[in-house]
C-alpha positions in Angstrom: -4.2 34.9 2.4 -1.7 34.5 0.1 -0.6 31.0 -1.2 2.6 29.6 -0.1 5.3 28.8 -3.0 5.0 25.4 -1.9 1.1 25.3 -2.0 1.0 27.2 -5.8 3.4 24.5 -7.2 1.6 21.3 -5.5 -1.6 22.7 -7.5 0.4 23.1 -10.8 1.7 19.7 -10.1 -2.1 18.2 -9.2 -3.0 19.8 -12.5 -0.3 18.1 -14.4 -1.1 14.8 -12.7 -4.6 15.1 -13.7 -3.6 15.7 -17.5 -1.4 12.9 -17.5 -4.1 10.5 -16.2 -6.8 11.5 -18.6 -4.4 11.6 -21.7 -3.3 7.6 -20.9 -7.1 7.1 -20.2 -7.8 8.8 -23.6 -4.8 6.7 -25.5 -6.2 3.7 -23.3 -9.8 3.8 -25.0 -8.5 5.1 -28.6 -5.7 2.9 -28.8 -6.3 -0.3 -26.4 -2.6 -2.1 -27.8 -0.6 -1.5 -25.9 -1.6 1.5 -23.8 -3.4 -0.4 -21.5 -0.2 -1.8 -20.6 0.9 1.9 -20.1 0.6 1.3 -16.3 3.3 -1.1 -16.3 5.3 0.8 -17.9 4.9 3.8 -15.2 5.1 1.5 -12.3 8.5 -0.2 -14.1 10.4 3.3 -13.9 9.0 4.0 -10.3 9.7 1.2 -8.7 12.9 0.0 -10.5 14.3 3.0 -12.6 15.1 4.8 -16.3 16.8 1.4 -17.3 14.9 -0.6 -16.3 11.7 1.4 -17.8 13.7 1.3 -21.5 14.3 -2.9 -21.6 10.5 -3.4 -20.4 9.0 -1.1 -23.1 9.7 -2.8 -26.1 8.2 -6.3 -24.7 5.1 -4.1 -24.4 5.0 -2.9 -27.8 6.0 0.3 -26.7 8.6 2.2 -30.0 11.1 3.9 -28.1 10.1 7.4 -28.6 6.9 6.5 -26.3 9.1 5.2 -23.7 11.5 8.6 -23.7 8.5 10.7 -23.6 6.2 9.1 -21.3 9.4 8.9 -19.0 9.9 12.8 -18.9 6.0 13.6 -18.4 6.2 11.2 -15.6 9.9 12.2 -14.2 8.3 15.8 -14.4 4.8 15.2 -12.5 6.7 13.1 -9.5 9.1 16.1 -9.4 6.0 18.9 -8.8 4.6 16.4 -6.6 7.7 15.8 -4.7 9.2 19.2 -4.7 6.1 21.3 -3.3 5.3 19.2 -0.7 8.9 19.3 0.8 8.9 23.0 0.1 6.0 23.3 2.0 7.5 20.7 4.8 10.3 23.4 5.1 8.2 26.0 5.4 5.9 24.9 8.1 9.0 22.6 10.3 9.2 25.7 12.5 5.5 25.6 13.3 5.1 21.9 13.6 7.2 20.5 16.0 6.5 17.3 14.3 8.3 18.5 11.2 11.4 20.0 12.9 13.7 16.8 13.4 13.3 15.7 9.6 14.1 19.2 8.8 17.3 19.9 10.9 18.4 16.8 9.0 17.8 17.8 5.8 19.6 21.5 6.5 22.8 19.1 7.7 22.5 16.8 4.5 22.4 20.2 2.9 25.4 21.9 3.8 27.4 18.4 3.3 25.6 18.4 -0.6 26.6 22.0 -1.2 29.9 21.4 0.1 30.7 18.4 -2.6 28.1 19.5 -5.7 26.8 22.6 -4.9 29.6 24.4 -7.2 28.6 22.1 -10.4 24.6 23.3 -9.9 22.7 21.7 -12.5 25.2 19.7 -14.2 25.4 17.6 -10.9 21.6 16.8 -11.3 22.2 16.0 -15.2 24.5 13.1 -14.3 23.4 12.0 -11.3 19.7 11.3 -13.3 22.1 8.8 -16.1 22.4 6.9 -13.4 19.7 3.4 -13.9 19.0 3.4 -9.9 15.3 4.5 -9.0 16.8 6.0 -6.1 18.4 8.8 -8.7 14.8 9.3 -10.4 12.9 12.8 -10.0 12.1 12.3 -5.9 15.6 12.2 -5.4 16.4 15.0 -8.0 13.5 17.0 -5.6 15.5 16.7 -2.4 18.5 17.9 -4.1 16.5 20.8 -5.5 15.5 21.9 -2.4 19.2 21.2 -1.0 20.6 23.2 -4.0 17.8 26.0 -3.2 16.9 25.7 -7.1 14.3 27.5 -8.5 11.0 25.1 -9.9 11.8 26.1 -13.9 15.6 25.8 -13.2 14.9 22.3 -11.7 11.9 21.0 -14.4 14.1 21.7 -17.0 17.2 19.8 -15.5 15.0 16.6 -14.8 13.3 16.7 -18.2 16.7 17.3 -19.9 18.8 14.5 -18.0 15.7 11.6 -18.0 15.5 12.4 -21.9 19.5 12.1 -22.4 19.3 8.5 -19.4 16.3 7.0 -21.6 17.6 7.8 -25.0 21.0 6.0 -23.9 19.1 3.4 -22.4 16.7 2.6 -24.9 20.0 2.4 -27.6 21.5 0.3 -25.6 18.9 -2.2 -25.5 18.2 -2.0 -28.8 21.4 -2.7 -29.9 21.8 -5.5 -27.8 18.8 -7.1 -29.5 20.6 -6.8 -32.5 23.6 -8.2 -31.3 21.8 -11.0 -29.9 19.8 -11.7 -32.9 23.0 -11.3 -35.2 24.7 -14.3 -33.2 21.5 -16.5 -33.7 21.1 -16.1 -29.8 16.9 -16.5 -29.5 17.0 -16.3 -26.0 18.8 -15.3 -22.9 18.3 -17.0 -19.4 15.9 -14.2 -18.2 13.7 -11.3 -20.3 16.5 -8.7 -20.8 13.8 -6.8 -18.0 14.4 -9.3 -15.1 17.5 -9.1 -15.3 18.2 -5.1 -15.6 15.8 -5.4 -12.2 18.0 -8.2 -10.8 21.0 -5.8 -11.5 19.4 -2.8 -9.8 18.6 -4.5 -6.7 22.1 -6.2 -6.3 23.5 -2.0 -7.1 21.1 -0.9 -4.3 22.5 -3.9 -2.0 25.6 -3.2 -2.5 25.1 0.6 -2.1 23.2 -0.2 1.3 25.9 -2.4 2.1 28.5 -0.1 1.8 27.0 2.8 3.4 26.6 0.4 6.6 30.4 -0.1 6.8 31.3 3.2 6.7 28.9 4.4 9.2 
């Protein structure tokens, strides 16, 4: 029996998740400082986003590059995670009655998404993923794959693209604001420059929670 679309690109993205482990493991034992803080680093952009990801790298000891890179391998591995298995959600809903609720929503979320992005494609991915949210990271940008019926290359190459172009600004930003801060003989602020891009983040999502409950 033939393998699925959904089951050929959960292995590719298994694989890729097993190379990514064993290269930090590799860095981890060549190079202890910092990449044994590597983990933080992942679990910064998963749980709080791209901006998030950028202020807490340099307190690791992390040069910018890293922190770009190691943002699109991982953007890229959640992604062929994410994307197969609702692929393969999608195929099966019709078969598993279970599925078939979750599904009929999605198609209905789908035909609102094309109605309002579907004409600008990729470019709607591309600046949705500037966005510092973790809600705009690659899980999201897999949904609106599937909703946008993209192809895996077409949507790899959109996430790699627009969490290279989020870090890079990010990183800039927060390097420059170092060297503003250190310019003015400010040592300190109130809060690492990290807490407080997470303390911004989750007031965005409150607000964003908040509003979607009023107009409902």
């Amino acid at each position: 029996m033939t393998p699925s679309r959904g089951a050929r690109l959960l292995r590719v993205g298994l694989v890729l998740l097993a190379l990514w482990g064993a290269g930090y493991a590799a860095l981890a034992l060549a190079v202890p400082e910092p990449y044994l803080q590597a983990w933080q680093l992942v679990a910064g952009q998963l749980l709080a986003g791209q901006a998030f990801a950028a202020s807490l790298g340099p307190h690791l000891g992390f040069p910018g590059w890293f922190v770009v890179a190691q943002g699109v391998v991982q953007s890229v591995v959640v992604l062929m995670l994410v994307f197969p298995l609702l692929l393969l959600a999608q195929e099966r809903s019709a078969k598993v009655r279970l599925l078939a609720r979750p599904m009929a929503r999605i198609q209905a979320l789908s035909e609102r998404f094309d109605a309002r992005f579907g004409r600008w494609g990729v470019a709607a991915l591309l600046a949705f993923l500037l966005f510092p949210l973790w809600t705009t990271g690659a899980g999201a940008m897999a949904v609106a794959g599937v909703l946008l019926g993209l192809r895996a290359p077409t949507l790899v190459l959109a996430v790699a693209t627009g969490t290279a172009l989020s870090l890079t600004l990010w990183v800039a930003a927060f390097e420059t604001l170092e060297t503003i801060l250190a310019a003015t003989g400010v040592e300190r602020l109130p809060l690492p420059v990290p807490l407080l891009v997470l303390l911004v983040v989750v007031v965005l999502a409150a607000l964003r929670r908040l509003v979607e409950r009023l107009r409902a």
